[in-house]
ZADRENKE-9616 format. One record per residue: x, y, z of N, C-alpha, C in turn. Coordinates in nm, 4 decimals, always signed. Example, Ala and Ser with C-alpha at 12.3 -4.5 7.8 and 13.67 -1.06 7.14 Angstrom:
<recs>
{rec {+1.3190; -0.5690; +0.7800}; {+1.2300; -0.4500; +0.7800}; {+1.3200; -0.3300; +0.7800}}
{rec {+1.2850; -0.2250; +0.7080}; {+1.3670; -0.1060; +0.7140}; {+1.2900; +0.0030; +0.7870}}
</recs>
This chain:
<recs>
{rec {+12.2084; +8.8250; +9.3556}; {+12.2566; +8.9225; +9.2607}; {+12.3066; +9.0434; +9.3397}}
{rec {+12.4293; +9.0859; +9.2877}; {+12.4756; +9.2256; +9.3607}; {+12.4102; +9.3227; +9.3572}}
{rec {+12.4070; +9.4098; +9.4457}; {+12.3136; +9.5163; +9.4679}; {+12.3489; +9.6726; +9.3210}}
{rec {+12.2601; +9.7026; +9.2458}; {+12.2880; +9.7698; +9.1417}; {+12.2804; +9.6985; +9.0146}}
{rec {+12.3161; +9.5856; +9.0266}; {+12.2853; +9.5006; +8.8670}; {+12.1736; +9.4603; +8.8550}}
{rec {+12.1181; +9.4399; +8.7006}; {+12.0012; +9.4226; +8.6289}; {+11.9814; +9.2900; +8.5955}}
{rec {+11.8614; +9.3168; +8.6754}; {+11.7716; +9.1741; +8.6639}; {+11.7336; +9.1384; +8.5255}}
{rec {+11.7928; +9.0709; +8.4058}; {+11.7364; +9.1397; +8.2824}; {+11.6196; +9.0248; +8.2489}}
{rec {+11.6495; +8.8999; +8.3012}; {+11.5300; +8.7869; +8.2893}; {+11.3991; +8.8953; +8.3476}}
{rec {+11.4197; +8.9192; +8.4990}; {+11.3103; +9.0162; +8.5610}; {+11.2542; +9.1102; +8.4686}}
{rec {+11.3542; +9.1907; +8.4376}; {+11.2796; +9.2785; +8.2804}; {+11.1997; +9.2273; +8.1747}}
{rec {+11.2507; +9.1063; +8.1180}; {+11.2153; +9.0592; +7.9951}; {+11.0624; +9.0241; +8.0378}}
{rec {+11.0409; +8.9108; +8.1951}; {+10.8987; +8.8776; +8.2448}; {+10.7905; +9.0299; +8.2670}}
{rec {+10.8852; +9.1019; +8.2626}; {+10.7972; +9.2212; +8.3147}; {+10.7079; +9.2674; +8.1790}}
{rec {+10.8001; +9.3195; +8.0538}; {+10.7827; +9.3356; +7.9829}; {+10.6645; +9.2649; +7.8724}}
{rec {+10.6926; +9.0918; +7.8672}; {+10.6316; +9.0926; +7.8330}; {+10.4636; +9.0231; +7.9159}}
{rec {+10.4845; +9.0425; +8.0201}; {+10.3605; +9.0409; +8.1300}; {+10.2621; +9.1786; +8.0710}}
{rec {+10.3361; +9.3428; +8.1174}; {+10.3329; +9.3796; +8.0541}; {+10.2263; +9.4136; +7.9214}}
{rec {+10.2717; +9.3443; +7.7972}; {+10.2528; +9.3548; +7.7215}; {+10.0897; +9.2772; +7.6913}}
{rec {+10.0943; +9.1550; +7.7638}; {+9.9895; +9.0982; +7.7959}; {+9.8762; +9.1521; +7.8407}}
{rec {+9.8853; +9.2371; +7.9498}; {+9.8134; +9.3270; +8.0060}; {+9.7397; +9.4237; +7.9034}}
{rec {+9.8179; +9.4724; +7.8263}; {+9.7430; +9.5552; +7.7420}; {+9.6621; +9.5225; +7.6141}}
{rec {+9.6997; +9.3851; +7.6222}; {+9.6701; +9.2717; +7.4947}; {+9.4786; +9.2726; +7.5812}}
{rec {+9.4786; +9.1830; +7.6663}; {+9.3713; +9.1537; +7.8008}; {+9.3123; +9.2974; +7.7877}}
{rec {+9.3560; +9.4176; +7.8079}; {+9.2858; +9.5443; +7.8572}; {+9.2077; +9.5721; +7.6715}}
{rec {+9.2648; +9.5575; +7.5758}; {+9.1710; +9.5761; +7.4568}; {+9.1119; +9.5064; +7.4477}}
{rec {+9.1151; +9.3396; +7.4944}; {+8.9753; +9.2642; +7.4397}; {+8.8825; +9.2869; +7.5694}}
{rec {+8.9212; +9.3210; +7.6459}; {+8.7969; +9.4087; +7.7643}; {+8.7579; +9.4939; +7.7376}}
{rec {+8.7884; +9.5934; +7.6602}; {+8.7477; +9.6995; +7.6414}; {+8.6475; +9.7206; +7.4761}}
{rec {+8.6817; +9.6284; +7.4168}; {+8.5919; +9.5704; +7.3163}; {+8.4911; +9.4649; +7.3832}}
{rec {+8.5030; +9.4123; +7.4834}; {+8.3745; +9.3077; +7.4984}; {+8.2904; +9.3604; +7.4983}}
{rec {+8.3274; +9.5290; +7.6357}; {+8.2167; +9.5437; +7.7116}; {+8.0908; +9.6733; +7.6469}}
{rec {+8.2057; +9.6897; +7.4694}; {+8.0510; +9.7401; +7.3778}; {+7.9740; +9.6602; +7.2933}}
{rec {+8.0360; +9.4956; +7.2935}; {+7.9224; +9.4349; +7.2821}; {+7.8636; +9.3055; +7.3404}}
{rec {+7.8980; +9.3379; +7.4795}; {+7.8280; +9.2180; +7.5568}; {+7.6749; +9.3248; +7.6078}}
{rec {+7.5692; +9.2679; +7.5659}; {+7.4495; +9.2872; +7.5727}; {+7.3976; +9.2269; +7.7108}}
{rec {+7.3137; +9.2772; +7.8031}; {+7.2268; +9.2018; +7.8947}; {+7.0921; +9.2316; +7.8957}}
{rec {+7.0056; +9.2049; +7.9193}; {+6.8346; +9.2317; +7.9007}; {+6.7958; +9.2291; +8.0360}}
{rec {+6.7019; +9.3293; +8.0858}; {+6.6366; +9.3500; +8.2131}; {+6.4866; +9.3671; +8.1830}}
{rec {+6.4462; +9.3158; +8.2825}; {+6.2538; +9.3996; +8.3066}; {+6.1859; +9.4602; +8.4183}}
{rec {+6.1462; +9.5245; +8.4208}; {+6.0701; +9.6224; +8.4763}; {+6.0104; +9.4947; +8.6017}}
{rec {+6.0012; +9.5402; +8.7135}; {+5.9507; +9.4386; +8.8539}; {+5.8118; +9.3913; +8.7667}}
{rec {+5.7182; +9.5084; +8.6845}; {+5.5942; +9.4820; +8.6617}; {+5.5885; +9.3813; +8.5464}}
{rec {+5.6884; +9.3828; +8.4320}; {+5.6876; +9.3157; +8.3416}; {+5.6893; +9.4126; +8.2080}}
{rec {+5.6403; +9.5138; +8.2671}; {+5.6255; +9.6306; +8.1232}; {+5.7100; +9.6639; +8.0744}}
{rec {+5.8615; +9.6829; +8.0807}; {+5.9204; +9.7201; +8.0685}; {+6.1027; +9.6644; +8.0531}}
{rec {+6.1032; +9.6759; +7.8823}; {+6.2517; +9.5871; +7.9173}; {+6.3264; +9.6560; +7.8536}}
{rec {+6.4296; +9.6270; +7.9200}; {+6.6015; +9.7196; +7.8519}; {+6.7187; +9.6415; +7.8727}}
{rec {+6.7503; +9.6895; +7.7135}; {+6.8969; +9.6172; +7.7127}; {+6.9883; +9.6959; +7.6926}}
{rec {+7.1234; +9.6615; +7.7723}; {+7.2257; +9.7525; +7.7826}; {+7.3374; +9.6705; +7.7396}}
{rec {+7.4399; +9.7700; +7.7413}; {+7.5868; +9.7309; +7.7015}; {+7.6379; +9.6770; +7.8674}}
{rec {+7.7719; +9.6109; +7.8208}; {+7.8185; +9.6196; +7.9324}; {+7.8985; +9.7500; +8.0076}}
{rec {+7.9151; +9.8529; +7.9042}; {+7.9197; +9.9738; +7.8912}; {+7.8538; +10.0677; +7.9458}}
{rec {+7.7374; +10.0140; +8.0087}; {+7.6397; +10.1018; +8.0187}; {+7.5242; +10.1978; +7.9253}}
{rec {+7.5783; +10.1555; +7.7773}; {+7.4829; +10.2084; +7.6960}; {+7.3425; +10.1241; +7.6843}}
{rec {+7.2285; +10.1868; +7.7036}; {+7.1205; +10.1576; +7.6528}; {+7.1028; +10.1156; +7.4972}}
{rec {+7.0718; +9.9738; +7.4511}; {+7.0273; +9.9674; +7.3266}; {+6.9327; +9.9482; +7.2351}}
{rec {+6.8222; +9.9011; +7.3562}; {+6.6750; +9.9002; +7.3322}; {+6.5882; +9.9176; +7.4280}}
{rec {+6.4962; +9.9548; +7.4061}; {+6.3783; +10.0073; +7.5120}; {+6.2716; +9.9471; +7.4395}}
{rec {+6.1808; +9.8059; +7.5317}; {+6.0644; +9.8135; +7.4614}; {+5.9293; +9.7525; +7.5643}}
{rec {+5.8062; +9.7953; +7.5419}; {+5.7407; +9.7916; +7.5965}; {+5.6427; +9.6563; +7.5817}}
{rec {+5.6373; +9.5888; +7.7012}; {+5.5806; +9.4848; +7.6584}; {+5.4335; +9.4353; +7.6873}}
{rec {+5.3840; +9.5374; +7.7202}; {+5.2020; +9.4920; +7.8000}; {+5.1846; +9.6418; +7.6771}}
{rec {+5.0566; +9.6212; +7.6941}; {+4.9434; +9.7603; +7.6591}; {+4.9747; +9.8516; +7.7654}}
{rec {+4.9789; +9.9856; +7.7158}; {+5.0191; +10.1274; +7.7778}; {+4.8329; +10.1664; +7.8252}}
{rec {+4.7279; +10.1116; +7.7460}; {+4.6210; +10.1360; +7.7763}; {+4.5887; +10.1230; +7.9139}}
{rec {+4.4804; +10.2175; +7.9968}; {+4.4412; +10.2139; +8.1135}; {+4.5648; +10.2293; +8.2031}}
{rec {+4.6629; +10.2419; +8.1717}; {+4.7945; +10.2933; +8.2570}; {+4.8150; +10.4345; +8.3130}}
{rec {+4.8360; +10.4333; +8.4350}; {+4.8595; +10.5446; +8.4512}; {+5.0186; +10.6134; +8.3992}}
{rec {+5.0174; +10.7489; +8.3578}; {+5.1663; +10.8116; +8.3119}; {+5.2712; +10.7711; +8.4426}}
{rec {+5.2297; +10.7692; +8.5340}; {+5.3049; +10.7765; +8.6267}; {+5.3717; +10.6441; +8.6758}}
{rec {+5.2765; +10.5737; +8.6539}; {+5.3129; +10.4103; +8.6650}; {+5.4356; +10.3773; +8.5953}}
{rec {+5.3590; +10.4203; +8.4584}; {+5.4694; +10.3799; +8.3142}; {+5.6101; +10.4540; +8.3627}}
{rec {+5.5984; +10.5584; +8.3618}; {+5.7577; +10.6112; +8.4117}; {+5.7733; +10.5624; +8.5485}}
{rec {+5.7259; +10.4589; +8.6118}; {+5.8069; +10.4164; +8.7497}; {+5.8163; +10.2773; +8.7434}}
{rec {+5.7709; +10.2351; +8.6148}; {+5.8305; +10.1102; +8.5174}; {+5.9548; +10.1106; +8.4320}}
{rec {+5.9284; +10.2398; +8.3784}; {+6.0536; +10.2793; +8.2944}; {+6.2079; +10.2907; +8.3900}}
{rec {+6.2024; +10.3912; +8.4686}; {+6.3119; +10.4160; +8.6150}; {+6.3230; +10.2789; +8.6800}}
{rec {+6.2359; +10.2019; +8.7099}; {+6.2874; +10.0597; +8.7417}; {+6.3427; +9.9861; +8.6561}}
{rec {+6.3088; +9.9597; +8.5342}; {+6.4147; +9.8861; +8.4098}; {+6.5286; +9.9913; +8.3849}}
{rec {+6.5473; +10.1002; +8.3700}; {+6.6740; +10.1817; +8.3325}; {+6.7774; +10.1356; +8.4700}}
{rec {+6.7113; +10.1826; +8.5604}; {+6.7854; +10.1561; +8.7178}; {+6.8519; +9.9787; +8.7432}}
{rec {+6.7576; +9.8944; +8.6578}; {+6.8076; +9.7583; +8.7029}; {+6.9126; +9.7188; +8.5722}}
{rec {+6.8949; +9.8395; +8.4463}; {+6.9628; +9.7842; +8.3428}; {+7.1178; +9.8582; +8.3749}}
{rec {+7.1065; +9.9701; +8.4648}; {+7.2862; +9.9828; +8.5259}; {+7.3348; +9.9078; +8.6105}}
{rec {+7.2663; +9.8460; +8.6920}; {+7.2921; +9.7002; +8.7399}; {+7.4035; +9.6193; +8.7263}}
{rec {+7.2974; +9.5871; +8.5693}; {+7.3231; +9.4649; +8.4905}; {+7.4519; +9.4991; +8.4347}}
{rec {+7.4478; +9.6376; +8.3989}; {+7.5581; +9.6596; +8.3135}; {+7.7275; +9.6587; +8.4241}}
{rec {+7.6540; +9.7130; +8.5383}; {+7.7882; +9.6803; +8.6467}; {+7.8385; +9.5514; +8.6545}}
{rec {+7.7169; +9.4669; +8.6931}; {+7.7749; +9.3438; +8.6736}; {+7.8590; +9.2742; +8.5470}}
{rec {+7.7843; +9.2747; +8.4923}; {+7.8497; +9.2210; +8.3069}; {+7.9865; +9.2748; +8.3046}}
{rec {+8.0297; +9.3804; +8.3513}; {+8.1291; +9.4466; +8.3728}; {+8.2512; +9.3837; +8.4490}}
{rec {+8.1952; +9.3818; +8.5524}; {+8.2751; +9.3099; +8.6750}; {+8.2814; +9.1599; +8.6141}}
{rec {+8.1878; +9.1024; +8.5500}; {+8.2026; +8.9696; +8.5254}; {+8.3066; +8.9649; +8.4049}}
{rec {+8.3273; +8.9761; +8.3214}; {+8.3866; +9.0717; +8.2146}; {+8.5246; +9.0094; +8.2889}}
{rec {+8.5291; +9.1416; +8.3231}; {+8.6599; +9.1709; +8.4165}; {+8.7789; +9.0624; +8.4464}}
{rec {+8.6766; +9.0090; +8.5451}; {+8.7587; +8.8415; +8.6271}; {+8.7336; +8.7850; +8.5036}}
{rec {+8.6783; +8.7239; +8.4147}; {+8.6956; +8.6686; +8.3178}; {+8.8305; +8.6708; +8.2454}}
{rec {+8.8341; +8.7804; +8.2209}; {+8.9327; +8.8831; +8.0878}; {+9.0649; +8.7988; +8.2068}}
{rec {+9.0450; +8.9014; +8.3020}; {+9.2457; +8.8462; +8.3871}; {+9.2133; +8.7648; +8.5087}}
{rec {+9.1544; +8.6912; +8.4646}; {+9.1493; +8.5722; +8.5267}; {+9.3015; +8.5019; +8.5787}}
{rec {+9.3654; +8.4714; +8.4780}; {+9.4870; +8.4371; +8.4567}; {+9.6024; +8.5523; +8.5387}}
{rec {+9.5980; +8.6436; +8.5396}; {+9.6890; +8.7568; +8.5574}; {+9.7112; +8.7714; +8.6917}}
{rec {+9.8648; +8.7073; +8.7705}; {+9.8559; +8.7626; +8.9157}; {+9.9813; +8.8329; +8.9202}}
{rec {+9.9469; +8.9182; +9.0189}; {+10.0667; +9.0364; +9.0227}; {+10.2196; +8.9923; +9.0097}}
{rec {+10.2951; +9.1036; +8.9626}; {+10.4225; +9.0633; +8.9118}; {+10.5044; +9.0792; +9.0498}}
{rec {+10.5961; +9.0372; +9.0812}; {+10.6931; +9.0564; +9.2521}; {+10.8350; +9.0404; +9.2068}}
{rec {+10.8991; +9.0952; +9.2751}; {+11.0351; +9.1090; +9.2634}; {+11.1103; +8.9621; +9.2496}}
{rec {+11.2115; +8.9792; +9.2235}; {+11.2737; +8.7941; +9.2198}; {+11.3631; +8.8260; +9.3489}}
</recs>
């Protein structure tokens, strides 16, 4: 093709590549408030589930709080919050390659 004229096939792939992309970027962006993952605490006490978002959506405790020390419990709690951003990175990233799996970069003709 002469130098200055329009690729218009090139346009049209671009476009609707494109368009695809943003099709792919909303159902990613809807998965990842409701793909859920569940974590627990190293001890067991402690489980949380997050978004892939990173939102927290439940917190619950699963042994007796009795004979516990406060300090324990909150270094049960910081270990399930800490492993449930994790999770949520991952789910994310997994997400991700999932979603554009399909999608490889567009190149000149």
């Amino acid at each position: 093709m002469p130098r200055g004229e329009i690729d218009e096939t090139w346009i049209e792939e671009a476009v609707r590549r494109y368009r695809r992309i943003e099709s792919l970027q909303s159902e990613f962006d809807q998965a990842v408030t409701t793909v859920e993952v569940t974590v627990r605490s190293p001890d067991g006490l402690v489980e949380v589930a997050v978004t892939a978002a990173g939102r927290i959506t439940g917190v619950r405790f699963l042994g007796t709080l009795q004979n516990r020390r406060p300090g324990d419990v909150a270094g049960s709690v910081q270990a399930a919050v800490t492993a449930a951003a994790d999770a949520a990175q991952w789910a994310r990233e997994k997400l991700h390659n999932e979603t554009f799996a399909a999608y490889r970069p567009l190149t000149g003709a």
